[in-house]
Biopython code that builds the backbone (N, CA, C, O; Angstrom):
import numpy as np
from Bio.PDB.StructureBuilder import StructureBuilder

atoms = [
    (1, "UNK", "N", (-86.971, 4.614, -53.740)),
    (1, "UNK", "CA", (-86.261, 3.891, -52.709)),
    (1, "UNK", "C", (-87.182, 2.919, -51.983)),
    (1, "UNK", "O", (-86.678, 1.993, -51.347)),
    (2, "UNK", "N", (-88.179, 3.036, -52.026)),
    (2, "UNK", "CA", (-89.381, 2.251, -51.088)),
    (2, "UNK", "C", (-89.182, 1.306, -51.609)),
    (2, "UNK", "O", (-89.003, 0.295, -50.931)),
    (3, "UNK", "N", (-89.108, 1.214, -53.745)),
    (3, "UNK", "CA", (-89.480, 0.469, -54.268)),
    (3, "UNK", "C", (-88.521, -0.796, -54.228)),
    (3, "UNK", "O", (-88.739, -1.911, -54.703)),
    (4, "UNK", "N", (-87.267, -0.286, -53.458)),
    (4, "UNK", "CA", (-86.250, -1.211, -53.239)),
    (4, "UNK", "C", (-86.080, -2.117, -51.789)),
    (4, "UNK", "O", (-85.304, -3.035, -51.526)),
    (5, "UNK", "N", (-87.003, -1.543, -51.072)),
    (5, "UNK", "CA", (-86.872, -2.315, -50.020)),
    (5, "UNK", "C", (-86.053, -1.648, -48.974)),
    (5, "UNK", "O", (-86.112, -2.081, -47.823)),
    (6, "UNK", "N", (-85.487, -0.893, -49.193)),
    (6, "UNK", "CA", (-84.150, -0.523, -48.272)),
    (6, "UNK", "C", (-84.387, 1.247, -47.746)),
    (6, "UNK", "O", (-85.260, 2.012, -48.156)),
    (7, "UNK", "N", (-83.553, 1.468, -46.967)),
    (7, "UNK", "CA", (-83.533, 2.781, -46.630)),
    (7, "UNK", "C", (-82.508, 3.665, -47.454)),
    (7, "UNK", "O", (-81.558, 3.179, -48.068)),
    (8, "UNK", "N", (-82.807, 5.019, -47.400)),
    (8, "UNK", "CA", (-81.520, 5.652, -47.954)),
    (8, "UNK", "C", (-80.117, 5.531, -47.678)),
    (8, "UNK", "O", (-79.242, 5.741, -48.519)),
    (9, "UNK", "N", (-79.807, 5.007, -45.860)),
    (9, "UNK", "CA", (-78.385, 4.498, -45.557)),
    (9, "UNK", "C", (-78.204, 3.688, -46.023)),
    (9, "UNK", "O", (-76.989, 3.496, -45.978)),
    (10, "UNK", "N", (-79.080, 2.334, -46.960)),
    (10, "UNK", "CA", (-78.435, 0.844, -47.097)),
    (10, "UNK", "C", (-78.335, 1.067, -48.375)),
    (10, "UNK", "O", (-78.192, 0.129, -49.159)),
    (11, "UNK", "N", (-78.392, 2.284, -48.760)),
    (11, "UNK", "CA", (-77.597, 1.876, -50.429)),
    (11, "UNK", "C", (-76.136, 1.985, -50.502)),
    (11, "UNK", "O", (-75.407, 2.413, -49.607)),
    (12, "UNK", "N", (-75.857, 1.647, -51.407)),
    (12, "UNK", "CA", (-74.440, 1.535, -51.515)),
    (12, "UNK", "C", (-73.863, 2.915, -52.760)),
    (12, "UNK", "O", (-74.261, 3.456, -53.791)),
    (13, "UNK", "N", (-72.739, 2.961, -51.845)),
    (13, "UNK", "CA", (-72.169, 4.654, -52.318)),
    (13, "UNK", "C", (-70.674, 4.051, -53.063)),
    (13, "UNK", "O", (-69.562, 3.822, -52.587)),
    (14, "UNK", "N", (-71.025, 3.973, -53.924)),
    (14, "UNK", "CA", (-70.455, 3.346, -55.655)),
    (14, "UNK", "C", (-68.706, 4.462, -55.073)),
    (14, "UNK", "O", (-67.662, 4.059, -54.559)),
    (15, "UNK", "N", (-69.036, 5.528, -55.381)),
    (15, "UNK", "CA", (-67.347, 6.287, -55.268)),
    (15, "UNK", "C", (-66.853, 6.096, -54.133)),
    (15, "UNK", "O", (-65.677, 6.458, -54.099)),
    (16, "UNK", "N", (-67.232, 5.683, -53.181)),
    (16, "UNK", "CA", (-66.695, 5.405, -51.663)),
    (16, "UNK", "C", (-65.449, 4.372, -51.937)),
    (16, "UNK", "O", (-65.152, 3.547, -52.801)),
    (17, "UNK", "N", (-64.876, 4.888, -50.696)),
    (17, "UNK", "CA", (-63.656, 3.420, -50.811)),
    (17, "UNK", "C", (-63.726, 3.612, -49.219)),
    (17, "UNK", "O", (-64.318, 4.517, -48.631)),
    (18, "UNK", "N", (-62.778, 2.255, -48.486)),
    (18, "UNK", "CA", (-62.669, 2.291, -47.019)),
    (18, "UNK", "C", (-61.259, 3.722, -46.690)),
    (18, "UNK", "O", (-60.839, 3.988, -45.564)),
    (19, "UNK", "N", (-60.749, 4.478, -48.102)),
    (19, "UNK", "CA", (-60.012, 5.969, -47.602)),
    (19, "UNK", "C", (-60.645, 6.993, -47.101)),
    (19, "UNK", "O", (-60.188, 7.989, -46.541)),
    (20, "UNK", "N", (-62.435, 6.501, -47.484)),
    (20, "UNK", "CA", (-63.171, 7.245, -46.770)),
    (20, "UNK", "C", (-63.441, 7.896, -44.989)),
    (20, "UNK", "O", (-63.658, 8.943, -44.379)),
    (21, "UNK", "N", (-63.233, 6.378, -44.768)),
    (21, "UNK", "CA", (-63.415, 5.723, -43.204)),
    (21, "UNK", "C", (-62.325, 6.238, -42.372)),
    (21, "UNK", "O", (-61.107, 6.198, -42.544)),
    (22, "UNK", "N", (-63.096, 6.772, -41.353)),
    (22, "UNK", "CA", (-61.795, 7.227, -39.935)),
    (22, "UNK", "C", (-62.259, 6.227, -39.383)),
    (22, "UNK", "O", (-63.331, 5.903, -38.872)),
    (23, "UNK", "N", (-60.129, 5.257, -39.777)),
    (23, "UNK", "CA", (-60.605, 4.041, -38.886)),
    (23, "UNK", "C", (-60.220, 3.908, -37.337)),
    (23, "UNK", "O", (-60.046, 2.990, -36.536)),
    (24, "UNK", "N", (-60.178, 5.286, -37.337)),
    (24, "UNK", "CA", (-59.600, 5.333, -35.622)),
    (24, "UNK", "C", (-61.231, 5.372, -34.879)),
    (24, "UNK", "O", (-61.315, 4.688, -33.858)),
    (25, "UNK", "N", (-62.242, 5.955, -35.221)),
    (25, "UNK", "CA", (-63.590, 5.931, -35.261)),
    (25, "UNK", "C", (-64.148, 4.709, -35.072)),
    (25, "UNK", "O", (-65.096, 4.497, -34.316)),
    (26, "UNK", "N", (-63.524, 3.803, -35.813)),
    (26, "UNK", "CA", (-64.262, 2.401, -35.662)),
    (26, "UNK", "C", (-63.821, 1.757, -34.729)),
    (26, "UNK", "O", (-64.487, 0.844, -34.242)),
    (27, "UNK", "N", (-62.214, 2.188, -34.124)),
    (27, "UNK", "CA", (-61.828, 1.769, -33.026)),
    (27, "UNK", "C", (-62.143, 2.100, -31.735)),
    (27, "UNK", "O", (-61.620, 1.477, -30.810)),
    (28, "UNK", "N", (-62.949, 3.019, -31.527)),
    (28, "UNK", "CA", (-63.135, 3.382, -30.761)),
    (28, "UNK", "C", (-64.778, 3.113, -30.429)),
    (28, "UNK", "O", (-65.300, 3.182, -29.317)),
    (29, "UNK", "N", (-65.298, 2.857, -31.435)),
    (29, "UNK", "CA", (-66.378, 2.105, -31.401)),
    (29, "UNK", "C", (-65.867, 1.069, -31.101)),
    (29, "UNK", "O", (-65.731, 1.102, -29.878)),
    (30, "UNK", "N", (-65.572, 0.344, -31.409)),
    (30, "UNK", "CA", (-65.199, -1.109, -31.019)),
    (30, "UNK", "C", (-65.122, -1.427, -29.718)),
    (30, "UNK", "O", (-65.606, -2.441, -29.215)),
    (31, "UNK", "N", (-64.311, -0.285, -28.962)),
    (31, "UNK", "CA", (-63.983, -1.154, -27.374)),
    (31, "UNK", "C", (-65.428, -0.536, -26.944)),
    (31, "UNK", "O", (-66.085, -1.045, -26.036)),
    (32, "UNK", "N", (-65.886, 0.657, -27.707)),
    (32, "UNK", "CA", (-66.752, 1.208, -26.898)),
    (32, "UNK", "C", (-68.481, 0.563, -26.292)),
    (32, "UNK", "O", (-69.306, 0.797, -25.409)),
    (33, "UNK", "N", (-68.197, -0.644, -27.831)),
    (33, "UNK", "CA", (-69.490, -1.655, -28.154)),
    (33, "UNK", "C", (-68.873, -2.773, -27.848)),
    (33, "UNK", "O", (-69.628, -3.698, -28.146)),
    (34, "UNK", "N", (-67.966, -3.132, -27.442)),
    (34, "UNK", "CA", (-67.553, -4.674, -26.973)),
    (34, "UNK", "C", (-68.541, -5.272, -26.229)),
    (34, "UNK", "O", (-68.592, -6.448, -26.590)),
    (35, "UNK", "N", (-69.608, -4.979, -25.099)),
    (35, "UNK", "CA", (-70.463, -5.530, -24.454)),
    (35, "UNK", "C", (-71.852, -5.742, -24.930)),
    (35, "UNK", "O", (-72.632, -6.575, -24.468)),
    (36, "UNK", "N", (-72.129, -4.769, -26.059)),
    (36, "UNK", "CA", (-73.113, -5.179, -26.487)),
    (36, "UNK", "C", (-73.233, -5.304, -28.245)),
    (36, "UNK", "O", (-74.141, -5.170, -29.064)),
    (37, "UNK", "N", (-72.026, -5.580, -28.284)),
    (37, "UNK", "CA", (-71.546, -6.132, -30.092)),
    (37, "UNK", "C", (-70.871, -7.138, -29.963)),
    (37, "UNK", "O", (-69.985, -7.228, -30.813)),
    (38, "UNK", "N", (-70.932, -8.166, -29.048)),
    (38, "UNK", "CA", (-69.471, -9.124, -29.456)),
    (38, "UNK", "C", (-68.677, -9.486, -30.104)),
    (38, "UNK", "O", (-67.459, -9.632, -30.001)),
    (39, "UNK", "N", (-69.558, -9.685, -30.990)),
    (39, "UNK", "CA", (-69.242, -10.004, -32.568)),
    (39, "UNK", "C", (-67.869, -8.850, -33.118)),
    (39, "UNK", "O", (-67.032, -9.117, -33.980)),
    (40, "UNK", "N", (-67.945, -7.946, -32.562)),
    (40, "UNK", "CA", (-67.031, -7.065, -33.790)),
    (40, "UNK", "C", (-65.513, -6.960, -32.865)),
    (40, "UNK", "O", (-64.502, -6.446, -33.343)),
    (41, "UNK", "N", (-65.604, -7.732, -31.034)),
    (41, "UNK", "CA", (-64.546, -7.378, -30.181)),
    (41, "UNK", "C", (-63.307, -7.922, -30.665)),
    (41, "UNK", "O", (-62.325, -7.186, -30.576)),
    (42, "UNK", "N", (-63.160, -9.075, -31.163)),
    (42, "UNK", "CA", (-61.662, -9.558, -31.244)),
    (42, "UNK", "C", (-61.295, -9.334, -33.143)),
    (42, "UNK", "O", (-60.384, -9.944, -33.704)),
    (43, "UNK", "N", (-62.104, -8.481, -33.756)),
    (43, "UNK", "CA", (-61.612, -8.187, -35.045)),
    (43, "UNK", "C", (-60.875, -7.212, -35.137)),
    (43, "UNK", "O", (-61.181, -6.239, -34.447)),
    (44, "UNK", "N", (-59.472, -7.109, -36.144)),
    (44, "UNK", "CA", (-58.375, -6.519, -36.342)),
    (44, "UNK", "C", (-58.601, -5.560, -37.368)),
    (44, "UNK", "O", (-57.774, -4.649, -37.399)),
    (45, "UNK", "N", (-59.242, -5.541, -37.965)),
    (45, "UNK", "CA", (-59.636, -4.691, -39.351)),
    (45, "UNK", "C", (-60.798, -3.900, -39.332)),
    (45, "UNK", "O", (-61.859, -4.158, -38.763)),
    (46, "UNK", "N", (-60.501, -2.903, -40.013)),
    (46, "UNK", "CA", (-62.109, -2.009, -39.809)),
    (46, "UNK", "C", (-62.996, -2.287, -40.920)),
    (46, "UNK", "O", (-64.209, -2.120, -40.789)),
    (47, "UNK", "N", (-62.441, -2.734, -42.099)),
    (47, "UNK", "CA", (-62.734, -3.454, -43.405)),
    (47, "UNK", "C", (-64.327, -4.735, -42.580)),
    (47, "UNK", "O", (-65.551, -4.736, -42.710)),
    (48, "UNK", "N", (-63.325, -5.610, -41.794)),
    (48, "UNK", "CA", (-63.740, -6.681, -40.841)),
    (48, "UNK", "C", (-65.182, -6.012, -40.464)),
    (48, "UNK", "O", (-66.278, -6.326, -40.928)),
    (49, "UNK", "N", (-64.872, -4.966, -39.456)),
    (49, "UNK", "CA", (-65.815, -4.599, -38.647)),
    (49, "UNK", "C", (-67.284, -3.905, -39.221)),
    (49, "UNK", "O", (-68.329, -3.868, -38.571)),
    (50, "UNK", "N", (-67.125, -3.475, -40.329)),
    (50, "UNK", "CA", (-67.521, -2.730, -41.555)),
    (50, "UNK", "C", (-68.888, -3.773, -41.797)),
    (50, "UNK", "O", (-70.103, -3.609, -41.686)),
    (51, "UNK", "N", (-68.260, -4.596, -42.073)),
    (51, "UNK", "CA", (-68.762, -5.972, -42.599)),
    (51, "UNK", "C", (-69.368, -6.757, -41.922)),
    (51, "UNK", "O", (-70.118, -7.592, -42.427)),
    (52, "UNK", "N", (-69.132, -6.629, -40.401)),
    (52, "UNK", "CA", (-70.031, -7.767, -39.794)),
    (52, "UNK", "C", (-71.241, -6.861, -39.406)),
    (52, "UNK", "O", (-72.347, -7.328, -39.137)),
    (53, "UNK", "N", (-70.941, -5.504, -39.399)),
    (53, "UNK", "CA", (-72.353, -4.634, -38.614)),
    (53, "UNK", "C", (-73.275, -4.116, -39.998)),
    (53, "UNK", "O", (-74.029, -3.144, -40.050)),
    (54, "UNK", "N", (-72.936, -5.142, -41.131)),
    (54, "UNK", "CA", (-73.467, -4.968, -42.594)),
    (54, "UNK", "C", (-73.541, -3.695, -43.042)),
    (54, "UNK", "O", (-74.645, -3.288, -43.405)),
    (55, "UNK", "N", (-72.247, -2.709, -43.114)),
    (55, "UNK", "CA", (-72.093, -1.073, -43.484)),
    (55, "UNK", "C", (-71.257, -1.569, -44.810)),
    (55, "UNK", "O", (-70.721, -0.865, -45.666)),
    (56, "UNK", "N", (-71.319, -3.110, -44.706)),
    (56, "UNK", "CA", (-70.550, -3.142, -46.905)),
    (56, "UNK", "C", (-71.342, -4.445, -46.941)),
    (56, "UNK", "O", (-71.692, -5.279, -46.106)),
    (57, "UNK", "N", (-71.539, -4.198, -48.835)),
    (57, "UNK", "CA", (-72.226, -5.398, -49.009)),
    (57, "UNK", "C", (-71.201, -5.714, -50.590)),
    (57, "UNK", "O", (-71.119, -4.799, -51.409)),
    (58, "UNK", "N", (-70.778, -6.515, -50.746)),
    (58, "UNK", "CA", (-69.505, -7.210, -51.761)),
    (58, "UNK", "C", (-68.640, -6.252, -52.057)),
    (58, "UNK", "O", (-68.486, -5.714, -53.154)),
    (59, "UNK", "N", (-67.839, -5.961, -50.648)),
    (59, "UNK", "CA", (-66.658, -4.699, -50.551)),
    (59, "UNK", "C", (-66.914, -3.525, -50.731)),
    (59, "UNK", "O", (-66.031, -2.675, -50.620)),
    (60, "UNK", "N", (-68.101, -3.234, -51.028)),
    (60, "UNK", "CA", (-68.458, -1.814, -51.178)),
    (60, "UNK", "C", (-69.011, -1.182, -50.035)),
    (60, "UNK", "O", (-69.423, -1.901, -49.125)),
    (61, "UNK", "N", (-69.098, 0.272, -49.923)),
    (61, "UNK", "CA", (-69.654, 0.947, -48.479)),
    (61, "UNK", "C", (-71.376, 1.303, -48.617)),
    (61, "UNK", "O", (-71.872, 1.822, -49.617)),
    (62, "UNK", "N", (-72.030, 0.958, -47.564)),
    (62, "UNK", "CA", (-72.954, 1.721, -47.482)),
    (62, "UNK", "C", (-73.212, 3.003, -47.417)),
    (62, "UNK", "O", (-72.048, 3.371, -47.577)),
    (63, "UNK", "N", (-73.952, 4.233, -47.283)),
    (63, "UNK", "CA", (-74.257, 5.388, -47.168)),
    (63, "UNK", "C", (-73.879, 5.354, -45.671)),
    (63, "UNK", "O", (-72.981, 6.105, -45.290)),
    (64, "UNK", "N", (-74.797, 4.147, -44.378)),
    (64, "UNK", "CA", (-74.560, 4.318, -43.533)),
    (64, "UNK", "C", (-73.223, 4.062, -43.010)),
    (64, "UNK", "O", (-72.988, 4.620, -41.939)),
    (65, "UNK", "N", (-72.205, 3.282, -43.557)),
    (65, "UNK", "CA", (-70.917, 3.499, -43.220)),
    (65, "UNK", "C", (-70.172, 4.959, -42.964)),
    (65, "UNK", "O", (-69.425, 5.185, -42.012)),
    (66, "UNK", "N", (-70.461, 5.730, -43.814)),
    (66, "UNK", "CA", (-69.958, 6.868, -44.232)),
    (66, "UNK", "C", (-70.657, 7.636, -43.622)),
    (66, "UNK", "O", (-70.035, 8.692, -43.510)),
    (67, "UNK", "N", (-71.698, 7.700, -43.121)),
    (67, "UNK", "CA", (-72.253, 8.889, -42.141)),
    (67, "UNK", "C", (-72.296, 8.530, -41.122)),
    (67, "UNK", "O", (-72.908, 9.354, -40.442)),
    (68, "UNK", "N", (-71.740, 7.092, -40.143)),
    (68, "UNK", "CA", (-71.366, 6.895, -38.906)),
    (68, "UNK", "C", (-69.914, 6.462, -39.049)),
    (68, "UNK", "O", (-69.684, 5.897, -37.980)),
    (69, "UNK", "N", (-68.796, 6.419, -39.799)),
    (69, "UNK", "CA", (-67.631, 6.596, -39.824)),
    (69, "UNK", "C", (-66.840, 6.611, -40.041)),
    (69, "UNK", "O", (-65.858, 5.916, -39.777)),
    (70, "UNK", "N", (-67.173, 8.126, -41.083)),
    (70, "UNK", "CA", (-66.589, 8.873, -42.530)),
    (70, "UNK", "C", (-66.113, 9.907, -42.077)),
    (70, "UNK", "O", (-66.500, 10.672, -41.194)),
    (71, "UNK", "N", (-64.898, 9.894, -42.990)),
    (71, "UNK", "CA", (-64.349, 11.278, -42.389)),
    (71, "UNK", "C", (-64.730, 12.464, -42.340)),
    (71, "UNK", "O", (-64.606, 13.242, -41.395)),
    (72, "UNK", "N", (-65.284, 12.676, -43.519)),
    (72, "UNK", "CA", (-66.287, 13.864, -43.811)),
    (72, "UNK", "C", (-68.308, 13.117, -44.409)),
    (72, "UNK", "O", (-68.813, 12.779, -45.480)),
    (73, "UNK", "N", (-68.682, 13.182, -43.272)),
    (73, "UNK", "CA", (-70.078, 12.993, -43.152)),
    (73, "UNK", "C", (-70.916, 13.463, -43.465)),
    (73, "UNK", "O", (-72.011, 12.905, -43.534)),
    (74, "UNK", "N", (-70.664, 14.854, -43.816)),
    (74, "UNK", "CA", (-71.394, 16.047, -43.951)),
    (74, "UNK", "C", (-71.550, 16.153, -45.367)),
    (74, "UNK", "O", (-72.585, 16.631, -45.832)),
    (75, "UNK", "N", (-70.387, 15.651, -46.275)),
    (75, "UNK", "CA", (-70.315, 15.725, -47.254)),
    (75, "UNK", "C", (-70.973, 14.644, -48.448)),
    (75, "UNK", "O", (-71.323, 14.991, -49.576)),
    (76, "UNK", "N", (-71.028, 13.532, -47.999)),
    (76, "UNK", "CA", (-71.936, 12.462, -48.634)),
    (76, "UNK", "C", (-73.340, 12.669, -47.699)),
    (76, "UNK", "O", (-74.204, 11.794, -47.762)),
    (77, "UNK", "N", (-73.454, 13.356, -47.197)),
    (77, "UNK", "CA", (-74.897, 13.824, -46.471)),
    (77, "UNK", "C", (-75.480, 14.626, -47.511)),
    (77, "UNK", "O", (-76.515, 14.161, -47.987)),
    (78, "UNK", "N", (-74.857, 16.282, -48.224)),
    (78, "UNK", "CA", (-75.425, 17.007, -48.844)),
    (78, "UNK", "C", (-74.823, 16.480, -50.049)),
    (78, "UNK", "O", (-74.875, 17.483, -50.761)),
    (79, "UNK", "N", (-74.394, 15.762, -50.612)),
    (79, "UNK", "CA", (-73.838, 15.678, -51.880)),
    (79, "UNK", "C", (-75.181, 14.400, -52.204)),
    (79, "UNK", "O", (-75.583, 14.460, -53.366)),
    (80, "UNK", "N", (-75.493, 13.909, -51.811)),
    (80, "UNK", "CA", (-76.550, 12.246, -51.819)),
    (80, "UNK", "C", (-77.990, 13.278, -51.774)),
    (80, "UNK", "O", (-78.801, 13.214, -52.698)),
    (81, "UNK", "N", (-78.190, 14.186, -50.639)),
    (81, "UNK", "CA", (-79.545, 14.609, -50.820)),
    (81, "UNK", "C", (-79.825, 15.970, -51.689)),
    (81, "UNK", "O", (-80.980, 16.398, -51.683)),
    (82, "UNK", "N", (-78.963, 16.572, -52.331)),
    (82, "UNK", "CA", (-79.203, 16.910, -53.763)),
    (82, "UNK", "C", (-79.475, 16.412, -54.677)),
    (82, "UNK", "O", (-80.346, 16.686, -55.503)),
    (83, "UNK", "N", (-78.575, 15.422, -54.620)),
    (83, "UNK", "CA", (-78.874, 14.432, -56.057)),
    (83, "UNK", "C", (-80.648, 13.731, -55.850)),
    (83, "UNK", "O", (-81.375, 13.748, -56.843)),
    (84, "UNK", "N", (-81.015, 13.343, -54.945)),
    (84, "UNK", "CA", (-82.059, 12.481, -54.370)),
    (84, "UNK", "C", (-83.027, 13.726, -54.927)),
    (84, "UNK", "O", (-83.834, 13.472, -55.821)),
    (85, "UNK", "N", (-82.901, 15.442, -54.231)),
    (85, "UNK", "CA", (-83.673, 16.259, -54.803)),
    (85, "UNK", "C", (-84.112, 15.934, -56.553)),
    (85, "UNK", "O", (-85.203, 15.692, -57.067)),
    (86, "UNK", "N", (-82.911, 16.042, -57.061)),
    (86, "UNK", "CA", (-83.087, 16.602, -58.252)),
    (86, "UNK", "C", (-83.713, 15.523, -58.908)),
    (86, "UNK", "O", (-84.655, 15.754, -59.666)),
    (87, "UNK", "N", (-83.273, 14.265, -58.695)),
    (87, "UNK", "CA", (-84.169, 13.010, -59.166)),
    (87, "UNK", "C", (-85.704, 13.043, -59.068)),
    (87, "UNK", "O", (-86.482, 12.459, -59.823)),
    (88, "UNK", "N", (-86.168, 14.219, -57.476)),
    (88, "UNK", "CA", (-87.759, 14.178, -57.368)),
    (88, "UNK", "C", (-88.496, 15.076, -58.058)),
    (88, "UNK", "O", (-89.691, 14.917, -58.307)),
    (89, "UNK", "N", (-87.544, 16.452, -58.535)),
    (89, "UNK", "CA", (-88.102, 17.022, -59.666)),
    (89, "UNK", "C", (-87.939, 16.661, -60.916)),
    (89, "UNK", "O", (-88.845, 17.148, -61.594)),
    (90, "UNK", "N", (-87.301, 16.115, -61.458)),
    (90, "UNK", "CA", (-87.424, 15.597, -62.668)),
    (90, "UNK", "C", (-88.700, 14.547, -62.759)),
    (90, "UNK", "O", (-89.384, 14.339, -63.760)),
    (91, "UNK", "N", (-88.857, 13.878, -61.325)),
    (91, "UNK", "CA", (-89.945, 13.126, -61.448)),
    (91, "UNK", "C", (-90.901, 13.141, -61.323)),
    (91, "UNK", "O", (-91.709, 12.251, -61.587)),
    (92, "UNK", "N", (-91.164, 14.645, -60.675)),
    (92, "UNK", "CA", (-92.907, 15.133, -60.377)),
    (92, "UNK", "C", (-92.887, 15.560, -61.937)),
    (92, "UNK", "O", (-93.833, 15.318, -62.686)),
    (93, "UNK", "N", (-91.723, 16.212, -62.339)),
    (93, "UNK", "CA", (-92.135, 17.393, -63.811)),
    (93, "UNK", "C", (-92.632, 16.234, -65.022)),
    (93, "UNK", "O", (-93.499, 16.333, -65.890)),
    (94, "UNK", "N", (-91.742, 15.164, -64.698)),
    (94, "UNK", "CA", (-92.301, 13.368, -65.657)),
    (94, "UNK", "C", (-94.156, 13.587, -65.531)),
    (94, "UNK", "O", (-95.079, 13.598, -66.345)),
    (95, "UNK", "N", (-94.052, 13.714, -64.296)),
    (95, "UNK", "CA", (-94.979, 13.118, -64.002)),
    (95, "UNK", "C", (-96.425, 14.303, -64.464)),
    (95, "UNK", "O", (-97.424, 13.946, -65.088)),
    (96, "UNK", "N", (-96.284, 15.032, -64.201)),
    (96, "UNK", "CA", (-97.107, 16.061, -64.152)),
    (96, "UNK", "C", (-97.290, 17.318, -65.657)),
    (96, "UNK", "O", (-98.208, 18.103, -65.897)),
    (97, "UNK", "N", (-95.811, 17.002, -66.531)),
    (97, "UNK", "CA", (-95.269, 17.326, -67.813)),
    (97, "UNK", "C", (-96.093, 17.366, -68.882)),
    (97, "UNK", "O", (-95.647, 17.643, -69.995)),
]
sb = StructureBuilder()
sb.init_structure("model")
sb.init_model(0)
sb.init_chain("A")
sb.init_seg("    ")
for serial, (resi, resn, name, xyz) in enumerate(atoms, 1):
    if name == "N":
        sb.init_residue(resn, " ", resi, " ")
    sb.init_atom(name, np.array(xyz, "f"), 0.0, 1.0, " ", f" {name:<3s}", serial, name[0])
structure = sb.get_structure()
């Protein structure tokens, strides 16, 4: 992940869709950040809002979309850092094999 530049939230979570998203969550973010987000106050869509605080990058969701406002958070939390595990043993055992 280093090697990409990005953090583990800015990847993009391929099975995600916005059915993921509690978009009542984003609404409530919304009025709740109106003073210090402007940008996201007079948008109608959570798709919209998604998008301007860069949580999608060509319609797709970030990780961090989904663990600040996903319905189940918990679940692309341990389902992402298993997989991330198992990728680091296969890659020490590469490595060390």
């Amino acid at each position: 992940m280093q090697k990409s530049g990005r953090s583990w939230d800015g990847f993009i979570e391929d099975g995600a869709t916005i059915k993921d998203i509690d978009t009542t969550a984003i609404k409530k973010f919304q009025k709740l950040a109106v003073k210090r987000i402007p940008l996201i106050a007079g948008e109608k869509s959570a798709q919209a809002i998604l998008l301007k605080l860069n949580l999608q990058e060509r319609g797709k969701l970030r990780r961090a979309a989904l663990l600040l406002f996903g319905k189940d958070p918990k679940k692309i939390l341990h389902e992402r850092l298993h997989q991330d595990r198992q990728v680091c043993k296969r890659y020490r055992h590469h490595q060390h094999g």
